[in-house]
C-alpha positions in Angstrom: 14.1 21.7 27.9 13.0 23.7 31.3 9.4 22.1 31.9 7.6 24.7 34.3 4.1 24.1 35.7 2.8 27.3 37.2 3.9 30.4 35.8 4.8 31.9 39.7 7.9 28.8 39.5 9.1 30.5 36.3 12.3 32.5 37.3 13.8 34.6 34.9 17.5 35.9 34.0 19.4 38.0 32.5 18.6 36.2 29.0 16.1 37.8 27.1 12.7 35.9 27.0 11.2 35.1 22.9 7.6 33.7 24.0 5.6 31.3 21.3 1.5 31.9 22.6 -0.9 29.5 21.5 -2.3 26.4 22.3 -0.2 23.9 20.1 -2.8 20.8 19.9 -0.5 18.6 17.9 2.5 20.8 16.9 1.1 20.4 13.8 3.0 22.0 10.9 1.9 25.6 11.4 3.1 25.5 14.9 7.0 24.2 13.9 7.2 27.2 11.8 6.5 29.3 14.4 8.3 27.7 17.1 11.6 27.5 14.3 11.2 31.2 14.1 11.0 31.6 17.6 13.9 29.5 18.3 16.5 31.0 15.7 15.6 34.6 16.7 16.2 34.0 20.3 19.7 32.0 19.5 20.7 34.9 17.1 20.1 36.8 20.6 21.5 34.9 23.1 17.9 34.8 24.5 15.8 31.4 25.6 13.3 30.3 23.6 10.1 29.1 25.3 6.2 28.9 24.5 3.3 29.5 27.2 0.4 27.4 27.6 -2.8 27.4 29.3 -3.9 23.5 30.7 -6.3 22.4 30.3 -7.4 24.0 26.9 -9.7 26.8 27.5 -12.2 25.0 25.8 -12.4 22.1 28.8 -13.2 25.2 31.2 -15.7 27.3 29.6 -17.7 25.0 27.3 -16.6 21.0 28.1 -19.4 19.3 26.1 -17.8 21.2 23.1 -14.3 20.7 23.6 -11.8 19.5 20.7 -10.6 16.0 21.4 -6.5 16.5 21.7 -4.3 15.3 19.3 -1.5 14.3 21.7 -1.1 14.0 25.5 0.6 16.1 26.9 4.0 14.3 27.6 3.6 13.7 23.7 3.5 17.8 23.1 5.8 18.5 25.3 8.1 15.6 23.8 7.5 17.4 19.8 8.4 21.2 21.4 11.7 20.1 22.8 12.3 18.3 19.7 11.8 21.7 18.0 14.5 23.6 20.0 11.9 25.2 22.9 14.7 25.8 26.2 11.9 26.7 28.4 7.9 25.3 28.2 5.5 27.2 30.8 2.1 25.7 31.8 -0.2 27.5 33.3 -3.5 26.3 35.1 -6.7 27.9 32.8 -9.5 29.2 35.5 -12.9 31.1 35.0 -11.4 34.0 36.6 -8.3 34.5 33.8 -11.0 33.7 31.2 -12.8 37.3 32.3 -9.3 39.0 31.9 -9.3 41.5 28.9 -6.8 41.3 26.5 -4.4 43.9 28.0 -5.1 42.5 31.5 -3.7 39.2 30.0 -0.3 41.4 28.4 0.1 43.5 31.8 -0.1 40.5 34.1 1.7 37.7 32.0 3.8 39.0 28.9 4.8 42.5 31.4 5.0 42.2 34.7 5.7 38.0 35.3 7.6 37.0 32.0 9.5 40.5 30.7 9.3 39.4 27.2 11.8 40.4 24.7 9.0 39.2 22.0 6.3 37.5 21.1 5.6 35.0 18.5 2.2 34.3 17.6 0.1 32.4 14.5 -2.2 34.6 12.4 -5.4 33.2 14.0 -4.4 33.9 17.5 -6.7 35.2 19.7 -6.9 36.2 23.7 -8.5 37.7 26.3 -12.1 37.5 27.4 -14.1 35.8 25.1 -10.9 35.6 22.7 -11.2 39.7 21.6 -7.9 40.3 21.3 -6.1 39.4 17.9 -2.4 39.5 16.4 -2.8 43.0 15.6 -4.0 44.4 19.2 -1.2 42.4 20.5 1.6 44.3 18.1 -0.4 47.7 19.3 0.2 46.6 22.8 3.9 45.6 22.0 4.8 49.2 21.2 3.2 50.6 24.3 5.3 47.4 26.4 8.3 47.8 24.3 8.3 44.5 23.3 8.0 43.3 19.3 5.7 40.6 17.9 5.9 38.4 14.9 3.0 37.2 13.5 3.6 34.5 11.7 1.8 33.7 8.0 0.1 30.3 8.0 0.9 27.0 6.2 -0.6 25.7 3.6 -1.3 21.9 2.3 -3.3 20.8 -0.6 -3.9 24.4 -0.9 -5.5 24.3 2.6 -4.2 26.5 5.8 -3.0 23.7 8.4 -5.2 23.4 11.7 -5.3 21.7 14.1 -9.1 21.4 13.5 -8.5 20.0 9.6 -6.5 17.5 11.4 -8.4 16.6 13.9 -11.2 16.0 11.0 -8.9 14.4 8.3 -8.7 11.6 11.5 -12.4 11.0 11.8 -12.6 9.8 8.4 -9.7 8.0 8.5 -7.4 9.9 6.2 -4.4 9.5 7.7 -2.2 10.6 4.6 -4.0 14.1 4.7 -3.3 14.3 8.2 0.4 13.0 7.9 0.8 15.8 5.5 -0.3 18.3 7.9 1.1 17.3 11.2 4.6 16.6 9.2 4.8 13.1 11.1 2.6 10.2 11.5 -0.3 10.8 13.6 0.2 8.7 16.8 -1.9 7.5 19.9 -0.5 6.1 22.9 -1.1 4.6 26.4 -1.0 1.4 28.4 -1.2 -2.1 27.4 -4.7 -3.7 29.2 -6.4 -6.8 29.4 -9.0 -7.3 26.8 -10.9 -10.3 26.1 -8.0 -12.0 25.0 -10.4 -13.7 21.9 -7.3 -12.6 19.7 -4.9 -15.2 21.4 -7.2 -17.7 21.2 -7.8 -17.6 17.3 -3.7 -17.1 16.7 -3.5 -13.4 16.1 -2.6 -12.1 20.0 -3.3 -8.3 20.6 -2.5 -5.4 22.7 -5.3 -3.6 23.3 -4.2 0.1 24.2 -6.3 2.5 27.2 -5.9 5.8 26.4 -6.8 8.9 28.1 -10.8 9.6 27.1 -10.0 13.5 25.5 -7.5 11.9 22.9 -8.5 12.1 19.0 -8.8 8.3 17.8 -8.5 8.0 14.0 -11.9 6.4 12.7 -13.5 3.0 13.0 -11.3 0.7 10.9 -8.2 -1.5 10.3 -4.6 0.8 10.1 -1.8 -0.1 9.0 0.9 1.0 11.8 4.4 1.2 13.2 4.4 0.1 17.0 7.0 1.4 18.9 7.3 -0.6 22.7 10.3 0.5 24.4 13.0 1.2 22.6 11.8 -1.2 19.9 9.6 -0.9 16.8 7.0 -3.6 15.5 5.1 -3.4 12.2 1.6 -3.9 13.5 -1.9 -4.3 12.2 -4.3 -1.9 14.4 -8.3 -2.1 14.4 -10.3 0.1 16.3 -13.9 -0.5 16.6 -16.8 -2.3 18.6 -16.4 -5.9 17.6 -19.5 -6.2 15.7 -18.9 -9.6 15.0 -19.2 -10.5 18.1 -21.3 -7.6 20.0 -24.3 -5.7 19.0 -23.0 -3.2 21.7 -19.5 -2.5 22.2 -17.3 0.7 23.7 -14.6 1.2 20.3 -11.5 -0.3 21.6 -8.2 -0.5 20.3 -6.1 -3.4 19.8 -2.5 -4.0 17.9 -1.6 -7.2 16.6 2.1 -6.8 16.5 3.7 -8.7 13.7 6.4 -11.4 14.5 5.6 -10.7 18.2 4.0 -12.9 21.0 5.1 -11.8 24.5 2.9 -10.5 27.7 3.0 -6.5 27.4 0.3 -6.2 30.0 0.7 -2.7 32.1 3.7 -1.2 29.7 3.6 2.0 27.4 2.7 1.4 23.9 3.1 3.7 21.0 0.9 3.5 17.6 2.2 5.4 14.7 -0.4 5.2 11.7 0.5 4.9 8.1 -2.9 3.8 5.7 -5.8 2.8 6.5 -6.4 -0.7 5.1 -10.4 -0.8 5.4 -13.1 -0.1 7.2 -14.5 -1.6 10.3 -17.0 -4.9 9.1 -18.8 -7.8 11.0 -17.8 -11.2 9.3 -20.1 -14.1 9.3 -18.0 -16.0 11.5 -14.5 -16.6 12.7 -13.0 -18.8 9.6 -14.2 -15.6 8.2 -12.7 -13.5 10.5 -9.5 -15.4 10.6 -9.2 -15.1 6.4 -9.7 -11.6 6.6 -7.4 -11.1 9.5 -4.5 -13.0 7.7 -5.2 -10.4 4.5 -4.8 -7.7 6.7 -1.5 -8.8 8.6 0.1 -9.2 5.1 -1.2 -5.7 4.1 -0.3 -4.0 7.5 3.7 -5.2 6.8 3.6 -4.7 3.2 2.5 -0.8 3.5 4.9 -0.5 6.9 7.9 -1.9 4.9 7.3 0.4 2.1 6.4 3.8 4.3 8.8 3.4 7.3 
């Protein structure tokens, strides 16, 4: 897969162009039906199939202190559309100036003029244009004028819910990390380098890696997960807590840290991947460390139990 950055590198050819719009926080279930569609109506064309996105999310522009936590870095998007087919991924820098573009400013200057779409494949809830006011059905309007086609495509349900990116984004503040397994169609997954922490783990036998991750990533809730760590090429069945160490701080920023089962080496500075699969419990201050240590133990045993089962 072509990754562009700047929509004036993109060069086109004589292949027709199917475009997926949308944000794609996740490529959560709804998106991988669209982007499928996309990608077996551009191969039963001999076209390329690619998706455009704005970065950062228009939200970060207009209204920060509001703006949706993501659901996966952008390496980790990027990684899930090329895993879906996508030949060509086009990011484009989101400014105040394209926010006060009108909806058919946005189709002249991007869809006409730059990309020369062949079609357009959007979700039913997509909007664009100033102050989002243009929707699915102004886009097909402004296909027939373009002479290009767009598919609008129906959404997906789970548990008799219509996946978003937003329901998933809120089954992981709870902690419900089957609900949002089920929507994302994989196990939700944070990632990001291996720091020094206080190292208190070490010294009471149960080492950890504790994880810094980019401050705009969606951290499931306080508590103790069940997870698959993957370092390298290598996976780990790993017991995961995030919290602020109650037991030993009044104060504390939540921090993450992965005891990795049947593992004891110095990871300090590589990439580390958390997959979660349950959440054992939730976040508690212990009376102690034999406390601590007893609980700990429990929670090892249940971490590799539920891994062996689910993985």
């Amino acid at each position: 897969m072509e990754i562009i950055r700047d929509i004036d590198n993109f060069i086109s050819n004589d292949k027709p162009l199917y475009l997926a719009l949308g944000n794609f926080d996740g490529v959560h279930r709804g998106h991988q039906k669209l982007i499928s569609e996309l990608v077996q109506r551009a191969k039963s064309n001999q076209g390329r199939a690619a998706a455009f996105i704005f970065e950062p999310h228009p939200g970060k522009v207009l209204s920060p202190e509001r703006a949706p936590k993501m659901l996966a870095t952008p390496e980790r998007q990027a990684e899930l559309l090329r895993e879906a087919g996508l030949d060509v991924l086009i990011y484009n820098a989101f400014t105040r100036d394209i926010a006060h573009w009108s909806p058919e400013e946005f189709v002249e200057r991007i869809l006409v003029k730059r990309l020369r779409i062949q079609e357009a494949f959007v979700g039913f809830n997509y909007s664009f244009g100033h102050k989002g006011a243009g929707t699915p059905d102004m886009l097909q309007q402004m296909g027939s004028k373009h002479h290009f086609k767009v598919n609008i495509i129906a959404p997906v349900e789970v548990d008799g819910e219509v996946v978003s990116s937003s329901l998933v984004r809120k089954a992981l503040d709870r902690g419900d990390i089957e609900f949002a397994h089920r929507m994302l169609g994989y196990y939700p997954m944070i990632e990001g380098q291996v720091i020094k922490g206080e190292q208190r783990g070490s010294a009471i036998g149960f080492p950890t890696a504790n994880l810094g991750i980019i401050a705009d990533l969606n951290v499931p809730a306080k508590g103790v997960y069940a997870a698959k760590a993957v370092l390298g090429s290598n996976y780990y069945k790993a017991a995961v807590n995030i919290g602020s160490k109650p037991t030993f701080h009044t104060e504390y920023p939540v921090s993450i840290e992965a005891h990795l089962i049947d593992f004891n080496q110095e990871i300090y500075g590589e990439q580390l991947r958390l997959y979660f699969v349950h959440k054992i419990r939730d976040e508690k201050k212990f009376n102690g460390i034999d406390e601590l240590v007893q609980q700990i133990n429990l929670d090892r045993d249940k971490a590799r139990e539920i891994v062996s089962l689910k993985i």
